[in-house]
C-alpha positions as a Python dict, from the first residue, in 0.01 Angstrom:
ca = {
    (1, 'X'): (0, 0, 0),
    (2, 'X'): (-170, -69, 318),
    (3, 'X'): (-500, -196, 447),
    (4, 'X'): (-564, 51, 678),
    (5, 'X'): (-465, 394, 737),
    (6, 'X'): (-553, 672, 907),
    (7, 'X'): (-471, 1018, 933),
    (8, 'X'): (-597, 1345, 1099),
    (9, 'X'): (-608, 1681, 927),
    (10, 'X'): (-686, 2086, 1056),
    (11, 'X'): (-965, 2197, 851),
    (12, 'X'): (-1101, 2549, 962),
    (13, 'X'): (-1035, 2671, 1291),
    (14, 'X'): (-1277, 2436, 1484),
    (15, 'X'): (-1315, 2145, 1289),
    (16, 'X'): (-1029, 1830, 1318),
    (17, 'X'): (-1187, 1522, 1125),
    (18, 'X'): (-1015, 1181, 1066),
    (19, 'X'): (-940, 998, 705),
    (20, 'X'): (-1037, 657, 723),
    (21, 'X'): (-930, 455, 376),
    (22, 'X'): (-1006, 122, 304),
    (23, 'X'): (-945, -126, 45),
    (24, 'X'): (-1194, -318, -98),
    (25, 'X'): (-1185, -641, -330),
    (26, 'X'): (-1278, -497, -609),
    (27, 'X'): (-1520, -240, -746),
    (28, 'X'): (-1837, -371, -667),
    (29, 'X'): (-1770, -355, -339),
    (30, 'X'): (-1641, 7, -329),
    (31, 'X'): (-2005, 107, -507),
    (32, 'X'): (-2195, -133, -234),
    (33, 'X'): (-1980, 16, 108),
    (34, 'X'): (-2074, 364, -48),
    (35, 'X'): (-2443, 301, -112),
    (36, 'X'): (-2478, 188, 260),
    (37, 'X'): (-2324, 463, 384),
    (38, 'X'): (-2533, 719, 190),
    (39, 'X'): (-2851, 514, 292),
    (40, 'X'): (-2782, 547, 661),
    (41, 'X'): (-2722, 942, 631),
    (42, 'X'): (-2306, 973, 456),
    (43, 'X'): (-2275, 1310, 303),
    (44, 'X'): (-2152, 1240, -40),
    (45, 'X'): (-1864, 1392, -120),
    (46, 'X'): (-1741, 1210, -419),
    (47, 'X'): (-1978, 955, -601),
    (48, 'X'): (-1737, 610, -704),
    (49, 'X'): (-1514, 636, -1003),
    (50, 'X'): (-1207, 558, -1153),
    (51, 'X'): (-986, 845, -992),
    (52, 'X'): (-666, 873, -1267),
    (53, 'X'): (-549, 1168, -1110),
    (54, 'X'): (-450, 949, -776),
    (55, 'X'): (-290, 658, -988),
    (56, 'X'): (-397, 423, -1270),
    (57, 'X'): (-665, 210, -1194),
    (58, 'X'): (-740, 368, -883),
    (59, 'X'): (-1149, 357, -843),
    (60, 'X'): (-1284, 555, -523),
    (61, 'X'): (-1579, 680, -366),
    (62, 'X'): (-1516, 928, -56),
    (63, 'X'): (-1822, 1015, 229),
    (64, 'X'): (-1864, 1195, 553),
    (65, 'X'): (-1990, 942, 756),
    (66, 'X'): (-2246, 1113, 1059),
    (67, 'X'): (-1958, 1168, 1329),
    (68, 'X'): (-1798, 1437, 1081),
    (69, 'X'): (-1464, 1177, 974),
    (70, 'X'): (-1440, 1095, 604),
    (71, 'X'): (-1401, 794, 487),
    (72, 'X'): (-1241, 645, 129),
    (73, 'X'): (-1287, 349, -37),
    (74, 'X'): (-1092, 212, -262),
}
């Protein structure tokens, strides 16, 4: 798995926004990243949880930051 990764994607005919994942020592950290994010103006787009459907143990949190990219943690 790596570190960092980062990927661009086509969504609607105007829009191109980046993926920005992270990983994070543990959970803690995932829920504190994503709270500062969302107090300096993240749209949420998926509040931190264990995310099964990804992989076992997998626990994520996923924002919009203000620029329009996305960004996971993980």
């Amino acid at each position: 798995m790596s570190d960092f990764w980062i990927g661009s994607r086509q969504t609607g005919q105007r829009l191109r926004e980046s993926h920005l994942a992270f990983s994070a020592p543990d959970r803690g950290a995932v829920t504190a990243i994503y709270d500062a994010e969302v107090a300096s103006g993240a749209e949420v787009l998926f509040e931190p949880r264990e995310r099964p459907e990804f992989h076992a143990g997998y626990f994520a949190a996923f924002v919009r930051v203000p620029d329009g990219n996305y960004a996971c943690h993980q």
